[in-house]
C-alpha positions in Angstrom: 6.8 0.0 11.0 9.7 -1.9 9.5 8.7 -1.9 5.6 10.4 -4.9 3.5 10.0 -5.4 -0.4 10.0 -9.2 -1.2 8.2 -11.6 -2.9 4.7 -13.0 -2.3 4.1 -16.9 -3.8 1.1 -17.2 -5.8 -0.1 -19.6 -8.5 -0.9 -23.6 -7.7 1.5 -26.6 -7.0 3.8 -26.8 -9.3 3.0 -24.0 -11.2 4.4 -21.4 -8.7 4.8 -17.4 -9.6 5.5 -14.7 -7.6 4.3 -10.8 -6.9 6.8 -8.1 -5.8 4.6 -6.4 -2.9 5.9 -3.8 0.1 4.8 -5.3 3.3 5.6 -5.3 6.9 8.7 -7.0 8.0 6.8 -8.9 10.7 3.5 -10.1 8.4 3.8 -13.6 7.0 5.2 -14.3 3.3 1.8 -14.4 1.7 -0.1 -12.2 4.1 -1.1 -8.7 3.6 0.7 -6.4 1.7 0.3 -2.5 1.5 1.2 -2.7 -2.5 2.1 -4.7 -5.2 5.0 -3.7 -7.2 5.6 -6.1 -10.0 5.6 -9.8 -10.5 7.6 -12.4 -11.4 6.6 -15.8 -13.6 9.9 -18.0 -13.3 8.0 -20.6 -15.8 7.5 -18.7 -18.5 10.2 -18.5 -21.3 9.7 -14.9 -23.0 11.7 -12.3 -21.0 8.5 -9.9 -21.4 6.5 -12.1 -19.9 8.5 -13.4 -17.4 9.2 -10.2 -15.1 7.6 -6.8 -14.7 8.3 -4.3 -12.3 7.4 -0.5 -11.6 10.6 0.9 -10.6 9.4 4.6 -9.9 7.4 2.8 -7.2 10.4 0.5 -5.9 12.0 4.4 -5.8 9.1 5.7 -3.6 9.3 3.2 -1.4 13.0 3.0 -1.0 13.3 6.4 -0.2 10.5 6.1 2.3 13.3 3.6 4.2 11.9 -0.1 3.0 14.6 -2.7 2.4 15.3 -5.2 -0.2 15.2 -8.7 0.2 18.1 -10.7 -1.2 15.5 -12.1 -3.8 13.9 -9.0 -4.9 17.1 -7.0 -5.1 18.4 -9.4 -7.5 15.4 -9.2 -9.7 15.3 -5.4 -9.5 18.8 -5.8 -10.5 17.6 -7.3 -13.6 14.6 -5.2 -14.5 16.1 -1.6 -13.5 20.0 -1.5 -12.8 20.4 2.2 -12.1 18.2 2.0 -8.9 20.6 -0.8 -7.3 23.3 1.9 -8.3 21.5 4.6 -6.6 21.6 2.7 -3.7 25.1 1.4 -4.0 26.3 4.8 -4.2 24.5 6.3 -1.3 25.8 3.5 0.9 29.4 4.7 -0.1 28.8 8.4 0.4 27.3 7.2 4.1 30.7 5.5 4.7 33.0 8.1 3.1 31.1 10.6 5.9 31.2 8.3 8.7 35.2 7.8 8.5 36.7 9.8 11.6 38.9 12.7 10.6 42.6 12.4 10.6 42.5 14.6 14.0 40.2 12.5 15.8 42.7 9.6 15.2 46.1 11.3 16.4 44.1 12.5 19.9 42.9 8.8 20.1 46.1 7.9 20.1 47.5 9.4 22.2 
């Protein structure tokens, strides 16, 4: 099972707000969800009350291989940098170790 965190749309016309939930990749955008992780009020003008997210969870659940929508990176990129760094970081190490030695190169080569 392909797991996703993004954003589920809640509220009425007009008055839209948003959950952070881990779902799926295949379920619709306001179908079930396994949990909800935060939420997200874009009308509201107090930064408190505009976004809250539980990062330990976004943690869990990274490590347990979801991904990040484009959308709920950027807000977990507001509410708790250092995990986006985490992640930025191992995604270096993966490419640092999947660079082919300097020996492999000269044999392919020749």
């Amino acid at each position: 099972m392909a797991l996703v965190i993004r954003l589920k749309k809640t509220g009425r016309t007009n008055r839209q707000s948003f959950r952070l939930v881990v779902t799926d990749k295949r379920t619709p955008r306001d179908g079930k969800y396994l949990e909800m992780i935060g939420w997200y009020n874009p009308l509201e003008d107090e930064k408190e009350k505009n976004l809250f997210i539980k990062s330990d969870r976004v943690e869990f659940w990274l490590q347990k291989g979801a991904q990040l929508s484009e959308k709920a990176k950027s807000l977990v990129k507001r509410s708790a940098p250092e995990i986006i760094k985490g992640l930025n970081e191992k995604k270096r190490l993966k490419k640092k170790e999947s660079k082919p030695k300097q020996k492999a190169k000269t044999k392919a080569k020749k």
